[in-house]
Structures are given as structure tokens and as C-alpha cells.
N, C-alpha and C positions, 0 to 999 in steps of 0.2 A: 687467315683464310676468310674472303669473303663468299657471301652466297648471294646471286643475281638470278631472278627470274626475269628469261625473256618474255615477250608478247610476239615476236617471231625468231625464227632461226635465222634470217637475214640477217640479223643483229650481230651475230658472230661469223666470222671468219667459216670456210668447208674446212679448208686445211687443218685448223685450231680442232674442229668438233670432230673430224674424221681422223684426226692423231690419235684418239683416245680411245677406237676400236681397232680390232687387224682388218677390215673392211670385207671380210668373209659373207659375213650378212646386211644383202643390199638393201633391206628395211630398215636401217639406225642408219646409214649412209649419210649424209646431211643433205645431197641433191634428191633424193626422196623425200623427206620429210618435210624439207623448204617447200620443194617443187607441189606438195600436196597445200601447203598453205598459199603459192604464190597463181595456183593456175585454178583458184575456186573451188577447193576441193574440201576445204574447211570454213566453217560461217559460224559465227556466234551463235545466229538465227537457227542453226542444224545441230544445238548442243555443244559444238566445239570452241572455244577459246586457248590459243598457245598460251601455256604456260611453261616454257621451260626450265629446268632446273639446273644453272651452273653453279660451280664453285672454281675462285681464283685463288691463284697466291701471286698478290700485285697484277703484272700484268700477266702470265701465263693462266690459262685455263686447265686445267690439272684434274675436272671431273665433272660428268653433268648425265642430263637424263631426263628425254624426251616427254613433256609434260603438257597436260589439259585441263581446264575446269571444265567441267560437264553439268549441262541442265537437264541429262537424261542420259538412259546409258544403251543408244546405239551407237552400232558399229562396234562395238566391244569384243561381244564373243564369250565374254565370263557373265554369266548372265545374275542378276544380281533385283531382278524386277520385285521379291518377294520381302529383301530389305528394304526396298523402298516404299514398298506396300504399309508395313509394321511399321516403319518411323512417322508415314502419313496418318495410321491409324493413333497411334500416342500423342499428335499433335506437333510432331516434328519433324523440321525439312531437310532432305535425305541431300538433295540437289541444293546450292552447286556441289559436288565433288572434287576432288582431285585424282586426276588417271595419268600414270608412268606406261603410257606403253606404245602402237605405233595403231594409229586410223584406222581402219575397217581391214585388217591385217590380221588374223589368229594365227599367228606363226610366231614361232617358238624364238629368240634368240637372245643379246645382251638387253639389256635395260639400263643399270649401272654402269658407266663408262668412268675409267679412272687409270690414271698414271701406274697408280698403284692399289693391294690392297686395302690398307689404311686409309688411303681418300676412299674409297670405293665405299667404304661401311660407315663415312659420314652421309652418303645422299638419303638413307630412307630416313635418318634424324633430325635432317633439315628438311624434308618432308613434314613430318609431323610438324615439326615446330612451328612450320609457316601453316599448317591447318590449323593447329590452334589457336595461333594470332588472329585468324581471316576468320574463326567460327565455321571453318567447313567441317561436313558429318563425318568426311572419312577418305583415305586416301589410298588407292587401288594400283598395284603393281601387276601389268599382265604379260601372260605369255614368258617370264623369265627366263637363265636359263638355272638350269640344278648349282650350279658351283657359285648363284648369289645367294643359295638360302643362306651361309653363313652371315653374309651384312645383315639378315632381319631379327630384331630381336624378339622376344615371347609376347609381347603387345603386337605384333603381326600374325595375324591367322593365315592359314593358309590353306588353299582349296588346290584339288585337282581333276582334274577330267581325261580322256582319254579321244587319240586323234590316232588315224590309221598311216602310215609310212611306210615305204618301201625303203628296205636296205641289202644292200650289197657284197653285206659281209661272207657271203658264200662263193663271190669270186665270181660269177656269171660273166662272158665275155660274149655272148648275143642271146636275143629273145627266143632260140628256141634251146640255149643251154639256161634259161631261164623256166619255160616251161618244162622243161625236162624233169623239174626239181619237185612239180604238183603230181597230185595224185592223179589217175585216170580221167576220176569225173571232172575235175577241175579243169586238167589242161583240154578236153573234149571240150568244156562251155566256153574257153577262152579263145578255143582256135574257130570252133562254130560264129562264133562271134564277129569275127575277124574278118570270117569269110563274109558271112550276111552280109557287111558295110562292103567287101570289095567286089560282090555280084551286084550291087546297086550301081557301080561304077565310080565310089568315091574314091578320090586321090588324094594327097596328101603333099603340102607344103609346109617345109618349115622355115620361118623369116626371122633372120637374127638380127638385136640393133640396128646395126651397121645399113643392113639390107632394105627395112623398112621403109615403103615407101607412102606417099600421103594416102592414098588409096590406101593401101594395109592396114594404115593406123586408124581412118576412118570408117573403113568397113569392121575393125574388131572392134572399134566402140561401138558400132551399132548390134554387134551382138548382143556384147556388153549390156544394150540399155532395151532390148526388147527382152531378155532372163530377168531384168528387174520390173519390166512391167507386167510379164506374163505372172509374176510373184507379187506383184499390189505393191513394190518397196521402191525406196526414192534412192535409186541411182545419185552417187556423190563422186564418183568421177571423171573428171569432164577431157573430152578432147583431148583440149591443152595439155591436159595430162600426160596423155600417154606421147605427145610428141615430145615432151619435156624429157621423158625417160629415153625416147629415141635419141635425142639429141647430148643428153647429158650422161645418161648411162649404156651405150648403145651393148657396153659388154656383159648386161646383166637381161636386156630385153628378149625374152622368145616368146612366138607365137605360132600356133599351129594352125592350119586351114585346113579343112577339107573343104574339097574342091568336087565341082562337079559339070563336066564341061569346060575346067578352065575358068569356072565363077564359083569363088568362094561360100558355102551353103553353111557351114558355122566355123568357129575358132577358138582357142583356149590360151590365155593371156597368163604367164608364168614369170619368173624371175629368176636369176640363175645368181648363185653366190657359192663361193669356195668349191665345197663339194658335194651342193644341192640343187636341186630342182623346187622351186616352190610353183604348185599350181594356184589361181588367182581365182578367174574367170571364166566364164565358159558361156555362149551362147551359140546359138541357131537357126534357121530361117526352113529348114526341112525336118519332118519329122522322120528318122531312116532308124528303123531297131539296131540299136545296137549303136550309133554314131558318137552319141554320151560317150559310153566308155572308151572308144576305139582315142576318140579325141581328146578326152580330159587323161585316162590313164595308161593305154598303151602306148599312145605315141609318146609321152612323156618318157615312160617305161625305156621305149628303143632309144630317144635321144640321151639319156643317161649314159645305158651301154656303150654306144658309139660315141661319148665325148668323155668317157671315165667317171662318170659323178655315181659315187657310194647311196647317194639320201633324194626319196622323192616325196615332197610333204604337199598332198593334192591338196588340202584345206581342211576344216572342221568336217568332224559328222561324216556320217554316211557308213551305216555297218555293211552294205554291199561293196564295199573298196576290200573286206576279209577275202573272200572269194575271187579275187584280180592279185591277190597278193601283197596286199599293205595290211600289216602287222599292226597291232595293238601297242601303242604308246602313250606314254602318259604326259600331259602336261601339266604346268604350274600355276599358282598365282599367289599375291599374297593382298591382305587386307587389313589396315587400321581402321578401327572404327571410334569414332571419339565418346559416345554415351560409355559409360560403364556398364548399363544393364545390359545394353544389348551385344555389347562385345562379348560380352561372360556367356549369354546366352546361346550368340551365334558360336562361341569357340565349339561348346559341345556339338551344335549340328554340322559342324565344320569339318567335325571328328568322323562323325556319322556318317555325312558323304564321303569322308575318304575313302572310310572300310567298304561301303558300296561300289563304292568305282574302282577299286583294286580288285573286288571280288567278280566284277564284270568283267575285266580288262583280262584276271587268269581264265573264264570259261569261253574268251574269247580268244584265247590263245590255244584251249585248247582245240579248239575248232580248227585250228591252220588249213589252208589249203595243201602243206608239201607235206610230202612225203615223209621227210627227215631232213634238218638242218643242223650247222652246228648249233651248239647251247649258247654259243653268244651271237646267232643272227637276227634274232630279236629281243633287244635287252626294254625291259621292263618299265624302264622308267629316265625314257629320253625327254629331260623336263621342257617346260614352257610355262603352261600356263597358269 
């Protein structure tokens, strides 16, 4: 068994890297991941350097896992600014890192990709080994999913957080056998809602792959890059990008418009994989109460229903997603750290946060908006991060 760290994914074969998941989740995909380093979306200069992690046996690739050295820890999502604070205060330097996980992405999926599980539970050992060699502080696996905690061994700390999602395990076959399921108050604030945006005269388009046209794809990046400017934050994907995705993945690309007159007034930039919905992006160009949600999570919501998809994962954050109907989940992550003292030290607060965000995630459960669901339509502990 050899181990090969790339400098890009071009270097290997789609076919080879995309053997080695069932291609469910279009975030490990290898046209996304290349496509983000081939059309400017990753810069040294921006904290990012590819580092990927393969492993061979001669010439087959049999296991790897999408890898970065980092001078800083944006676009992550597991936030980590206060270890890097403490290693600067002791006189030691936190950055470069190493990060197992996928670009400004907080969504939950594989990490580990492997033939089998035996290779599978050599990639976080060839991890370490090569931070040791390199003298990096520490080596971060994000967003996982639950069934790789086994590859990590007890020198892996692990954190968790909690992300809202809609699921479908109640069987819902349209939005208003959906709403049917909330209580009074709730389905009242969802349908007032509803209505708000349709007295303003907004309409709705949804643009699949296939259909996307240059116009589409340039008007949702300019959403895209007016929500990061109105936020002070540096927009890192470009154009190129997202026609890359038109082009190469056209069966994983959705996009929502609302429309106003026939002129698109904002949109929300998704991904679609197996049997999810991942929401991305979302901007604007009108301010219309209520448009946020209609756009980032009801329409989502209906295009689910209408094309069978069970899982809708809007993005990080936001405890106003409770009240629209995305449930409380939990995400994964895991963390080597190379000092001794501070790994000892962070395992205990590691601990700490867990018990707080479990103890969050139950009084946010109990909060539901429905009525009554089955017991397993929100299960507990849907990992990632």
C-alpha cells in the first residue's frame, strides 16, 4: 500500500476517485471538487492548498480523502478560532493545518472513501503520520458521516454541533399534507407567509442543469456575490464555477428564482444528490417580507415533494428554520491535535461542548412545530459534522 498526496485532483483519474463512493453526495463527486480548484475557487493566497490523500495498491486506487493545508480556518464551518488563539498565546503556530473535508460546504456526507472497510481505517493514520512528518499542529476531519466514527481512534477528539433538516419520513405527498402535520400557530405563520410574497406578485421558477441558461447562471452569481457583500465576506465562487457545475453535473444543479415581472429579483443555489436537497446560496436584489423563506425553504420544501426527495439540508445555523419545519440534527467532526497538553486539555472541553449541544438540540426538539410525528421522524443524531 502506497500513500500519495495530490496538489490537485486533476492528477487522478474522475472515474478512479468517483469508484470509491456510490455518487449519492454531489459534494465528494470529483467534478466538484476538481471544478472548485480548476475555475478559481481555491488559492493558496485564500488559505487553501490541495492536499489530497490517496492510497494505492500498485496501480489501483483503493481509498482517499479530499484534503487542504490551511493558513486560516475559513470557509470551514467547525469553527476552531479559539484553538488557534491559545497555540498563538503559548508561542505556537496553529496554521498551516490539515482539513479532510469539502470547501465552504458544511454539509454532512463521506469523507473517507475506501474499497473497503479495512482501507477505510487506514486514511486517518496516514493522516497523522504525514502531520507528524510535516510538523503540522493538527489534523481536522469535517462534516463526516456517523458510520466513520469507527475508523477514528481515541487520539481523535470529536465535536458536535447541531444543523436543522427537513425529513420525510412521515410520508408527506404535497405541501399542504405537509402543513397539515403543524400545529395551528405554525401552519397560520407559514401560509401568511406564503401569501405575503404571492400579493407582492412574486412568481417562481425552477431551472434544472440541463435547462440553465448563461443568463441564469450569471444572474444567480450575482446574487450570490451581492449576500456576500452586503455581509463584508469575500465571495470565493466564481462564475466559472457554477457553469462548470451546469456543464458537468447538470443532474445535481437546481436553482430557484423568484421572479417579478418575468425579471428575476433573487434565487437560491442548491444541489441535489440521491435523496437530498442541499441548500447552498441564497441572494436578492428586493427586499419583499417574507421572500428569504418562500425562496431558501418552501420552495425547496415543494420541490422535494414533487420529485420524491426524503432529506432537505438548507445549510448551517439559523434556529428560525424550527418554525418552517427543519428539525434539530446533529453533526460531526473529528480533531488530532499534535501538542500533548492541549489535546488533553481540549479533549475535556470537547466533552463539555458535547453535553451542551445535545442538551440544546433535546429543548429544541421539544419545541417542534407539529403536531405529532412518528418517533423516528426526527432522529437525533443525523452526523456530519
Amino acid at each position: 500500500m502506497e500513500a500519495r498526496f495530490l496538489a490537485n485532483l486533476a492528477e487522478v483519474e474522475a472515474a478512479r476517485w468517483d469508484a470509491l463512493h456510490d455518487g449519492s453526495n454531489p459534494f465528494l463527486v470529483h467534478a466538484f471538487l476538481e471544478g472548485l480548484e480548476s475555475t478559481g475557487c481555491l488559492r493558496p493566497d485564500w488559505g487553501w492548498t490541495p492536499r489530497h490523500l490517496t492510497l494505492w495498491r500498485g496501480d489501483e486506487l483503493v481509498a482517499a480523502a479530499p484534503g487542504y493545508l490551511k493558513d486560516n480556518s475559513h470557509g470551514e464551518f467547525v469553527f476552531d478560532h479559539a484553538w488557534a488563539h491559545a497555540h498563538a498565546r503559548h508561542g505556537l503556530e496553529y496554521f498551516p493545518k490539515y482539513l479532510c473535508g469539502v470547501p465552504y460546504s458544511p454539509v454532512q456526507g463521506p469523507r473517507l472513501l475506501a474499497k473497503d472497510e479495512e482501507t477505510r481505517r487506514l486514511l486517518p493514520d496516514v493522516m497523522v503520520a504525514m502531520c507528524r512528518q510535516t510538523h503540522l499542529s493538527s489534523a481536522h476531519v469535517n462534516f463526516h458521516l456517523e458510520r466513520d466514527d469507527v475508523a477514528f481512534g481515541p487520539e481523535w477528539l470529536q465535536r458536535i454541533d447541531v444543523q436543522y433538516h427537513w425529513h420525510n419520513e412521515a410520508g408527506w405527498r404535497d405541501f399542504e399534507g405537509f402543513l397539515s402535520a403543524f400545529d395551528h400557530k405554525h401552519r397560520k405563520n407559514i401560509r401568511q407567509e406564503r401569501a405575503r410574497v404571492a400579493r407582492a406578485g412574486v412568481t417562481f421558477r425552477v431551472v434544472e442543469g440541463q435547462q440553465a441558461t448563461p443568463a441564469d447562471l450569471e444572474a444567480m452569481h450575482g446574487f450570490y456575490l451581492r449576500t456576500f457583500a452586503e455581509y463584508g465576506n469575500h465571495p470565493a465562487l466564481t462564475l466559472a464555477f457554477l457553469q462548470h457545475l451546469a456543464e458537468k453535473m447538470p443532474q445535481s444543479l437546481v436553482i430557484f428564482f423568484a421572479e417579478l415581472a418575468g425579471e428575476p429579483v433573487a434565487g437560491a443555489l442548491c444541489l441535489r444528490g440521491g435523496d437530498t436537497l442541499h441548500g447552498r446560496y441564497w441572494g436578492a436584489r428586493e427586499a419583499i417580507p417574507g421572500l428569504h423563506f418562500e425562496t431558501c425553504y418552501y420552495q425547496g420544501i415543494d420541490y422535494c415533494l414533487r420529485n420524491g426527495l426524503t432529506r432537505f439540508e438548507p445549510g448551517a445555523q439559523g434556529e428560525h428554520k424550527l418554525a418552517r419545519g427543519f428539525l434539530p440534527s446533529i453533526v460531526r467532526s473529528r480533531h488530532w491535535i499534535a501538542h500533548p497538553a492541549f489535546h488533553d486539555a481540549l479533549q475535556g472541553w470537547c466533552g463539555q461542548e458535547a453535553e451542551s449541544v445535545r442538551a440544546y438540540a433535546a429543548t429544541l426538539a421539544a419545541h417542534s412545530p407539529f403536531k405529532t410525528l412518528p418517533a423516528d421522524a426526527h432522529p437525533p443524531a443525523r452526523p456530519s459534522r
